[in-house]
ROSEMI-25693 format. One record per residue (C-alpha): x, y, z; residue number from 1; residue in three letters. Coordinates in steps of 0.001 Angstrom, whole numbers, plus 500000, padded with zeros to 6 digits. Example, Ala and Ser with C-alpha at 12.3 -4.5 7.8 and 13.67 -1.06 7.14 Angstrom:
BEGIN
      x      y      z  nr rest
 512300 495500 507800   1  ala
 513670 498940 507140   2  ser
This chain:
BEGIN
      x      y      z  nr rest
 500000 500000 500000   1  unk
 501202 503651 499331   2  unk
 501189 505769 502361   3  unk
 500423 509615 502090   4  unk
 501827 512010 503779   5  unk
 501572 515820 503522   6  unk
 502894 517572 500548   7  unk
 502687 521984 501308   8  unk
 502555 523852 498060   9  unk
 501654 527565 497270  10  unk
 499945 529157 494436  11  unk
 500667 531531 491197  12  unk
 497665 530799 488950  13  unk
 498380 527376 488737  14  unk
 499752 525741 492195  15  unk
 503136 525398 492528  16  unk
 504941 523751 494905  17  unk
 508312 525034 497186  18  unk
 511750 525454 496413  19  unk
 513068 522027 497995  20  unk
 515924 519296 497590  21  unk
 515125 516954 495339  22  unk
 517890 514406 497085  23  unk
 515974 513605 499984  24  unk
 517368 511894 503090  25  unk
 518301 508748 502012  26  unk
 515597 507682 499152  27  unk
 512967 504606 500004  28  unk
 514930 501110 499836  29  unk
 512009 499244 500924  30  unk
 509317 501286 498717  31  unk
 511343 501282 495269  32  unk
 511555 497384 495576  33  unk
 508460 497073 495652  34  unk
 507730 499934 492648  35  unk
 510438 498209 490778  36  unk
 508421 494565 491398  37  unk
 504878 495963 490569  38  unk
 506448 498391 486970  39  unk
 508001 494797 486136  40  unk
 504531 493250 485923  41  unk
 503164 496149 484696  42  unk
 505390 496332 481481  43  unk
 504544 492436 480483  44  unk
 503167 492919 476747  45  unk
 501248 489680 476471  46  unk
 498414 490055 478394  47  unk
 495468 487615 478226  48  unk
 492231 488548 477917  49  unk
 490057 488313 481546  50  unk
 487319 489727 480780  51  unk
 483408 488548 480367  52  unk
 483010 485002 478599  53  unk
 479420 485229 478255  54  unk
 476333 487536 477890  55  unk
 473775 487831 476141  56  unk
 473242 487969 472472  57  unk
 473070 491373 470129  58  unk
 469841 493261 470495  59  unk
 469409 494623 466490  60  unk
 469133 498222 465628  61  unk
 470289 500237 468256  62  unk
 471539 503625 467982  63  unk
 474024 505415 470624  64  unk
 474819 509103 471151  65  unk
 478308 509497 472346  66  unk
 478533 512747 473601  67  unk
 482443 513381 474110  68  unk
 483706 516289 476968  69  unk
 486161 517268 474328  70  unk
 487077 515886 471081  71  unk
 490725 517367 471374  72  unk
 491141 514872 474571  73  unk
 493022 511931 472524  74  unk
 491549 509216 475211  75  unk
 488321 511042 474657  76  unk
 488514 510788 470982  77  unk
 490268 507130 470690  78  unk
 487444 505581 472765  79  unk
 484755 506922 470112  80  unk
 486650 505110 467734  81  unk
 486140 502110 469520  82  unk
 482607 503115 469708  83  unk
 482086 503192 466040  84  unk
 484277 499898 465413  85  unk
 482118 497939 467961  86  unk
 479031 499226 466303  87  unk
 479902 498214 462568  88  unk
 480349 495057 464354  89  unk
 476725 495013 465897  90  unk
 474837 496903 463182  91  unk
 474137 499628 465191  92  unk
 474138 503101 464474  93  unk
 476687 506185 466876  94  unk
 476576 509593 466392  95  unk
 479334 511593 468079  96  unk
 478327 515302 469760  97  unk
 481613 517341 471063  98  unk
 480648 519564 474099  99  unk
 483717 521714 473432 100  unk
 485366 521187 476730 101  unk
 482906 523928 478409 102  unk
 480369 522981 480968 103  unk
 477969 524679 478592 104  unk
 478891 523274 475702 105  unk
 478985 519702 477348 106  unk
 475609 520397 478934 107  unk
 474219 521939 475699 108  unk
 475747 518921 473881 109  unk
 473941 516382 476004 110  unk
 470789 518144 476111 111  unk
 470773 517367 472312 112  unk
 471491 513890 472623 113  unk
 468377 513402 474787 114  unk
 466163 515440 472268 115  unk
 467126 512697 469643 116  unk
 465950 509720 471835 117  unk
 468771 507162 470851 118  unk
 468584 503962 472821 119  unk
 471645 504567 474421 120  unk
 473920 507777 475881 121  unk
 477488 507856 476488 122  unk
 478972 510115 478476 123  unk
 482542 509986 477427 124  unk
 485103 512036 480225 125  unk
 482620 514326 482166 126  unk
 481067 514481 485453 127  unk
 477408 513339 484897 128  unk
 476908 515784 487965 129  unk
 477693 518597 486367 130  unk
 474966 517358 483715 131  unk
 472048 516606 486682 132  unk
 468934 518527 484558 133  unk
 469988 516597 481550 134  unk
 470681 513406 483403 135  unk
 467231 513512 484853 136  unk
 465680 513891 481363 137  unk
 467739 510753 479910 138  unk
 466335 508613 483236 139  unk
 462361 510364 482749 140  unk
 463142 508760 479323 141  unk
 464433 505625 480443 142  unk
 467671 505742 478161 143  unk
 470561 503947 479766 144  unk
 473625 505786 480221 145  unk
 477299 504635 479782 146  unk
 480315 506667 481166 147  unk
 483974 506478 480198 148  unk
 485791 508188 482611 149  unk
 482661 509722 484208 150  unk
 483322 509070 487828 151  unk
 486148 508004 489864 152  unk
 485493 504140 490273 153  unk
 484498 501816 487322 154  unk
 481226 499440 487263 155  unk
 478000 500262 488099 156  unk
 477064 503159 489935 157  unk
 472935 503878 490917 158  unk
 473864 507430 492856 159  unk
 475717 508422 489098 160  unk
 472869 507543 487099 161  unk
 474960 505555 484596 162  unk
 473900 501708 484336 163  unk
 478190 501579 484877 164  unk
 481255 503565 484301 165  unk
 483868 501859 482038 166  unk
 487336 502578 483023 167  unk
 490577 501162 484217 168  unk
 491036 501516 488157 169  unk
 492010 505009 489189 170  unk
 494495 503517 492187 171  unk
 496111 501412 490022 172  unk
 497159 504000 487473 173  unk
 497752 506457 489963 174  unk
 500039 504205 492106 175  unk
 501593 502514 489373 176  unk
 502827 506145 487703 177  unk
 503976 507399 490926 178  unk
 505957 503673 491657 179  unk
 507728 503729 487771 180  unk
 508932 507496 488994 181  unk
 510137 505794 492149 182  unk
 511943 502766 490431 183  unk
 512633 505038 487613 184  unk
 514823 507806 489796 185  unk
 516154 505069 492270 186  unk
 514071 506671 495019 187  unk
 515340 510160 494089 188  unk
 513308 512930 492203 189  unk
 512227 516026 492060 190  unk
 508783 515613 490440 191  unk
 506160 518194 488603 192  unk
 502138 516918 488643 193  unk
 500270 518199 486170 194  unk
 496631 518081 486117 195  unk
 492949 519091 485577 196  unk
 491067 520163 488314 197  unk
 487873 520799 486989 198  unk
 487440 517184 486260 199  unk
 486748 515372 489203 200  unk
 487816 512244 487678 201  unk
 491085 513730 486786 202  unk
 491597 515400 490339 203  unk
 490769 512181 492510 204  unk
 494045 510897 489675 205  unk
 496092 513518 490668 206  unk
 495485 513688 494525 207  unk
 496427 509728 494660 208  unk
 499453 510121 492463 209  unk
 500600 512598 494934 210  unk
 500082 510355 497530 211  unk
 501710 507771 495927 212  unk
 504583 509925 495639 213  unk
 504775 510923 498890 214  unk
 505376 506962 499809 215  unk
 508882 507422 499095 216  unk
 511133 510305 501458 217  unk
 513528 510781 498903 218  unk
 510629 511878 496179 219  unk
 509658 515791 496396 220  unk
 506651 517439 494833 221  unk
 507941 520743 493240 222  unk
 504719 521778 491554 223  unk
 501680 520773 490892 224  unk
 500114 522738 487464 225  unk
 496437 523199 487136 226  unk
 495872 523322 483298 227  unk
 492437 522442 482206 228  unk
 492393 519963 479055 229  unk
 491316 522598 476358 230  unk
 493603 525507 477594 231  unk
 496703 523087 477606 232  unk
 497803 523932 474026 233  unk
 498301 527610 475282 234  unk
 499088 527617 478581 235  unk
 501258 524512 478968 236  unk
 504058 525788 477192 237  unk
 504349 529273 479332 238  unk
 503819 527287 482986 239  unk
 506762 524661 481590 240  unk
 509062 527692 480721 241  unk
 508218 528887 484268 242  unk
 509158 525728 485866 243  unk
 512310 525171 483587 244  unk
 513314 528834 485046 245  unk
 512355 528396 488442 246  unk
 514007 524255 489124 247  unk
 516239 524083 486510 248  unk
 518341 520340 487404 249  unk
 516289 519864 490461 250  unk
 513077 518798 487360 251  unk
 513785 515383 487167 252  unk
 510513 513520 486689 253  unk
 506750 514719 485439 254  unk
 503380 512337 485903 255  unk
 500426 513904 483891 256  unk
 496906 512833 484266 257  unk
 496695 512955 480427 258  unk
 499535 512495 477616 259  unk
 498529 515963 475893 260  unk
 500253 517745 478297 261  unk
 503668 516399 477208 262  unk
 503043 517176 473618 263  unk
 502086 520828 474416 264  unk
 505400 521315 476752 265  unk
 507829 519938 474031 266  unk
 508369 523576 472331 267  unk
 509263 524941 475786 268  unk
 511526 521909 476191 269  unk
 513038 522666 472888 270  unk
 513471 526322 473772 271  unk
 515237 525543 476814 272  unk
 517793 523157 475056 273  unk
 516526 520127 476846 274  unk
 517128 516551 475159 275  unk
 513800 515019 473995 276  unk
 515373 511830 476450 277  unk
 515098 513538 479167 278  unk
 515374 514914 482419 279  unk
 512603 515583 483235 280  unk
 511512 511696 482104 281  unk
 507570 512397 481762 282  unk
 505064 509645 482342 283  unk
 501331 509899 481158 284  unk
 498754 509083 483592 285  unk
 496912 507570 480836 286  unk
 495570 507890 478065 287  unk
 497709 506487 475596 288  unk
 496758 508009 472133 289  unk
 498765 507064 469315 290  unk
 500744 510387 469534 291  unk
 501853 510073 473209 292  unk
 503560 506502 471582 293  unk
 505184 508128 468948 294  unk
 506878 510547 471382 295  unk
 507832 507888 473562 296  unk
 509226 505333 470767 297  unk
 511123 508511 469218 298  unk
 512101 509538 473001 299  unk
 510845 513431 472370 300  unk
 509926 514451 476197 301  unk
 507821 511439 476983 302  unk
 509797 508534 478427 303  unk
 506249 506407 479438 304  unk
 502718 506236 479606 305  unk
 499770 504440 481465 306  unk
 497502 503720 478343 307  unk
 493926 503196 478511 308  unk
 492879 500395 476361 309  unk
 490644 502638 474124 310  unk
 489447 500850 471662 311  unk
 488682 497882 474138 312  unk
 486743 499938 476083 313  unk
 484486 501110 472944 314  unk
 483682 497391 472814 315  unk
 483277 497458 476198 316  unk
 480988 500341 476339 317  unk
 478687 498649 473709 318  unk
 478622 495499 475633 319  unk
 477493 497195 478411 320  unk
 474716 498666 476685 321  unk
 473842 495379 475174 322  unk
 473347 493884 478782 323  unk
 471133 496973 479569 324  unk
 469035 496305 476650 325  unk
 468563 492953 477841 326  unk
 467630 493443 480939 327  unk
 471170 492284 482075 328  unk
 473632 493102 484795 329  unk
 476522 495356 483973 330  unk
 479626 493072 483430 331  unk
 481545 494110 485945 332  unk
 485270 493853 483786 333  unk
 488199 495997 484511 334  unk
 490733 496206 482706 335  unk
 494196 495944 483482 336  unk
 496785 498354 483844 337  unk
 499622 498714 481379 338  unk
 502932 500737 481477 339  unk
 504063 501466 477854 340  unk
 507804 502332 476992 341  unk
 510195 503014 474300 342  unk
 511990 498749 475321 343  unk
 508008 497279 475229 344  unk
 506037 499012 473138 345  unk
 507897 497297 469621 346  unk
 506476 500178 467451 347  unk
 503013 499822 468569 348  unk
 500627 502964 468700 349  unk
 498234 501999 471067 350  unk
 497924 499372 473673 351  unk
 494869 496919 474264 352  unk
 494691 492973 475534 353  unk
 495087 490543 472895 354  unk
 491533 488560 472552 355  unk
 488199 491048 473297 356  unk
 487306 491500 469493 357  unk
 487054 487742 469378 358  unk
 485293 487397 473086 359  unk
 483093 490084 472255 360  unk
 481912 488536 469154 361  unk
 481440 485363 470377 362  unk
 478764 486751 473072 363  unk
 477355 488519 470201 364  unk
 476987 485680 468537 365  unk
 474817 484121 470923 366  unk
């Protein structure tokens, strides 16, 4: 288990942390053995499929709404790809409606995919809180709901209104980021968290990376950057000069909650003269777009990521809907967690357990 302690920061827009040593006391011994165990298993590549054997057979003619938070959020966007391969699969028809990464534009964007009465809703990387009015019309029309990324814990949730929330375990991708910085640095960093805070999916990340962090004595927090998703292309770049600037050496290690964040700080890395191979070595908190691969695999400022199986979980999220229209239980599957490198990754763009197209099929099937 990773303990927490407390971690004092102070603000300028975003929160940064203190000026501090990033040498610590005599690093963790006991704690980066066991990070350098559990990133091990992590980075196995042949992972068999666990999930659901059975289910029940496609319903026909079924169309879904997914209604993303933001299109321009890759693990957004790559799981609505998913959507629309499981769907040729199934016959079914998606339509995808981009809320613009603005709570009005998300709630505006969900309000129209309850005026168009599909069978099913997805709410792909927002808060169906934030969304309660339009939430309560989906339930007064009894059209199930699917999140990705919607609340903090996966399966099924009757407080959320979803029928279940598809997702890989928060605590394991938190913990296992914060234990490949710790095996990573020898028990020795001085680590940036960057984050977005008005996603409460994406905070609950970053609070338990910080925590997981905080395991290890020889492991400081410098800063932790508030960027929200669709202001990362701008503001990224200016809070990484800042940081460059302010910790200079003492930068050794990054952990985003998303891989974007890494792509948007690579000018200001460039500016600065910093190798592409690091330090800082960067680690994505998920989600594992094809881009965030392609800067790992050509080591430019991203030396790992947690990847979300995306496309697996656009199967997944159609399964799920399948069971509701059936009258069934959600399934209940989680799926693993992953650690992607430049040594495991062989060239590969995205990351997903061999065997669901074939699993999923075969419970299709009937």
């Amino acid at each position: 288990m990773l303990a927490a302690t407390a971690l004092a920061g102070c603000e300028r827009g975003s929160s940064h942390g203190p000026d501090v040593s990033t040498t610590g006391p005599s690093g963790c011994p006991a704690v980066q053995a066991g990070a350098e165990a559990a990133v091990t298993r992590a980075e196995r590549t042949h992972v068999p499929w666990n999930g659901p054997a059975g289910g029940p057979a496609a319903v026909p003619g079924k169309a879904i709404v997914y209604v993303a938070q933001t299109m321009t959020n890759p693990g957004v966007a790559g799981v609505a790809q998913g959507v629309r391969e499981a769907a040729g699969v199934l016959g079914w028809r998606v339509r995808v409606i981009d809320g613009g990464g603005t709570p009005t534009g998300i709630q505006a964007a969900l309000s129209e995919a309850v005026t168009l009465r599909p069978s099913g809703i997805v709410v792909g990387g927002f808060d169906p809180a934030s969304t309660s009015q339009q939430m309560a019309r989906a339930a007064a029309a009894r059209i199930p709901v699917v999140g990705w990324h919607a609340v903090a814990s996966p399966g099924p949730g009757a407080h959320s209104g979803l029928f279940t929330n598809v997702t890989t375990d928060v605590g394991d991708v938190a913990a296992i980021s914060a234990q490949w910085v710790i095996a990573r640095s020898h028990g020795h960093a001085g680590v940036v968290v960057f984050t977005d805070a008005s996603i409460p999916f994406a905070a609950h990340k970053s609070e338990l990376i910080k925590k997981g962090l905080a395991a290890c004595p020889g492991v400081r927090l410098l800063a932790y950057e508030n960027i929200p998703i669709p202001d990362a292309s701008t503001r990224t770049p200016r809070e990484v000069s800042f940081l460059l600037s302010r910790f200079g050496s003492r930068w050794t290690h990054s952990v985003a909650i998303n891989d974007l964040y890494f792509a948007d700080a690579a000018p200001a890395f460039r500016a600065a003269g910093r190798k592409g191979s690091g330090p800082p070595f960067n680690i994505g908190a998920g989600d594992g777009d094809p881009s965030a691969f392609q800067r790992i695999d050509g080591r430019q400022y991203q030396a790992a990521t947690v990847p979300e199986p995306l496309t697996l979980q656009g199967w997944q999220i159609l399964d799920e809907f399948n069971r509701a229209f059936s009258g069934r239980p959600a399934s209940g599957y989680v799926p693993p967690v992953h650690v992607s490198t430049a040594d495991n990754s062989a060239g590969a763009t995205t990351w997903d357990p061999s065997g669901y197209r074939e699993a999923y099929r075969r419970i299709w099937r009937g």
